[in-house]
C-alpha positions as CSV (number, residue, x, y, z in Angstrom):
1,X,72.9,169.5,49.5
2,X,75.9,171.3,49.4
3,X,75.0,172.2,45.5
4,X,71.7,174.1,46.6
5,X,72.7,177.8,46.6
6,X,70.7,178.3,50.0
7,X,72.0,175.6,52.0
8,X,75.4,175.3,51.2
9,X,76.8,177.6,53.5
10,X,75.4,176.4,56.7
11,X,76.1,173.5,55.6
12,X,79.5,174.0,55.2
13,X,79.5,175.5,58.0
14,X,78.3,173.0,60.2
15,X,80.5,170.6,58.8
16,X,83.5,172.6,59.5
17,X,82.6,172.9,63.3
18,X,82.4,169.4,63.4
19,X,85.7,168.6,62.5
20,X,87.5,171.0,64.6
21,X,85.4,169.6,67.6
22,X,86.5,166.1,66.7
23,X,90.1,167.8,66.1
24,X,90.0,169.3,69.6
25,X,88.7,165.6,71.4
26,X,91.1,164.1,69.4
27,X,94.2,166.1,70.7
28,X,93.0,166.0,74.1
29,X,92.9,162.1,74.1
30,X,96.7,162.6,72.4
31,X,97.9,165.4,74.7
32,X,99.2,167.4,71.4
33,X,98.3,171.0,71.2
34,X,96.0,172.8,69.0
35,X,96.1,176.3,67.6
36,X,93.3,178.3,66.0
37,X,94.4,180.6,63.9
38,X,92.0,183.7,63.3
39,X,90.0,183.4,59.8
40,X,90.5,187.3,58.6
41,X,94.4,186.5,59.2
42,X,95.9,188.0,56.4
43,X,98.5,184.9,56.0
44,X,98.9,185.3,52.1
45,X,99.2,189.3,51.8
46,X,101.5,189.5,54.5
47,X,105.6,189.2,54.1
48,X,107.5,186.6,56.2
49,X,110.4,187.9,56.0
50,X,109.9,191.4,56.9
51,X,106.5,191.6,57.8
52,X,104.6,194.2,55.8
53,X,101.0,193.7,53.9
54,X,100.9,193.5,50.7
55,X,97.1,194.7,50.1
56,X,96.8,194.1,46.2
57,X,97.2,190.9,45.9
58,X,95.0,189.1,44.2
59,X,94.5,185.2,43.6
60,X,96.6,184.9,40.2
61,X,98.8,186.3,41.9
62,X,101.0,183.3,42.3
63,X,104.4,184.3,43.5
64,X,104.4,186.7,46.1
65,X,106.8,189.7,45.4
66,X,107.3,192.3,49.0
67,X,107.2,195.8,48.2
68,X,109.3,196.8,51.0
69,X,111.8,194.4,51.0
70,X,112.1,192.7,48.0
71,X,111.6,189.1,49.3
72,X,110.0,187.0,46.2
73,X,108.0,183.2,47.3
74,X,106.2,181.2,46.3
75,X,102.7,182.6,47.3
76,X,101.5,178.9,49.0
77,X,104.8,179.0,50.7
78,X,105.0,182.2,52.1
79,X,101.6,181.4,53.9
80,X,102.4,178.7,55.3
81,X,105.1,179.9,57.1
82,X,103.1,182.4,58.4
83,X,100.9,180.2,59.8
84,X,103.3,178.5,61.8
85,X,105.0,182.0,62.7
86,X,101.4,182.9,64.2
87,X,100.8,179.3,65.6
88,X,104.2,179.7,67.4
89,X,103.3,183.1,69.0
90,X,100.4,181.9,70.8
């Protein structure tokens, strides 16, 4: 179902919701905490080290160079840490 151009989305969709409700009833039962992390989060485009947002990067882009500071990582990498930067904020 997932293949039919129409349907895929909600699909998707749907199935997405799912798991984060099972995610959140899950961590409940556990007592560990949960973060949500906004979806239009520029977490690839956006230096951790100094902070600034690289806006043309592109997805072959695969190392990510700052502009501003100089700071080169892997692009993977440097996500991920900002993930848990914003994770930690909240």
């Amino acid at each position: 179902m997932v293949l039919n151009r129409r349907l895929s989305k909600a699909i998707s969709n749907v199935a997405w919701s799912e798991f984060i409700t099972y995610l959140k009833y899950k961590s409940n039962e556990n007592q560990v905490q949960i973060v949500q992390i906004d979806k239009y989060f520029p977490s690839s485009k956006t230096c951790s080290r100094c902070g600034s947002v690289k806006k043309d990067l592109t997805l072959q882009d695969r190392t990510y160079i700052c502009t501003e500071c100089g700071f080169e990582i892997d692009r993977d990498l440097n996500a991920s840490i900002n993930i848990l930067k914003q994770a930690r904020m909240e």
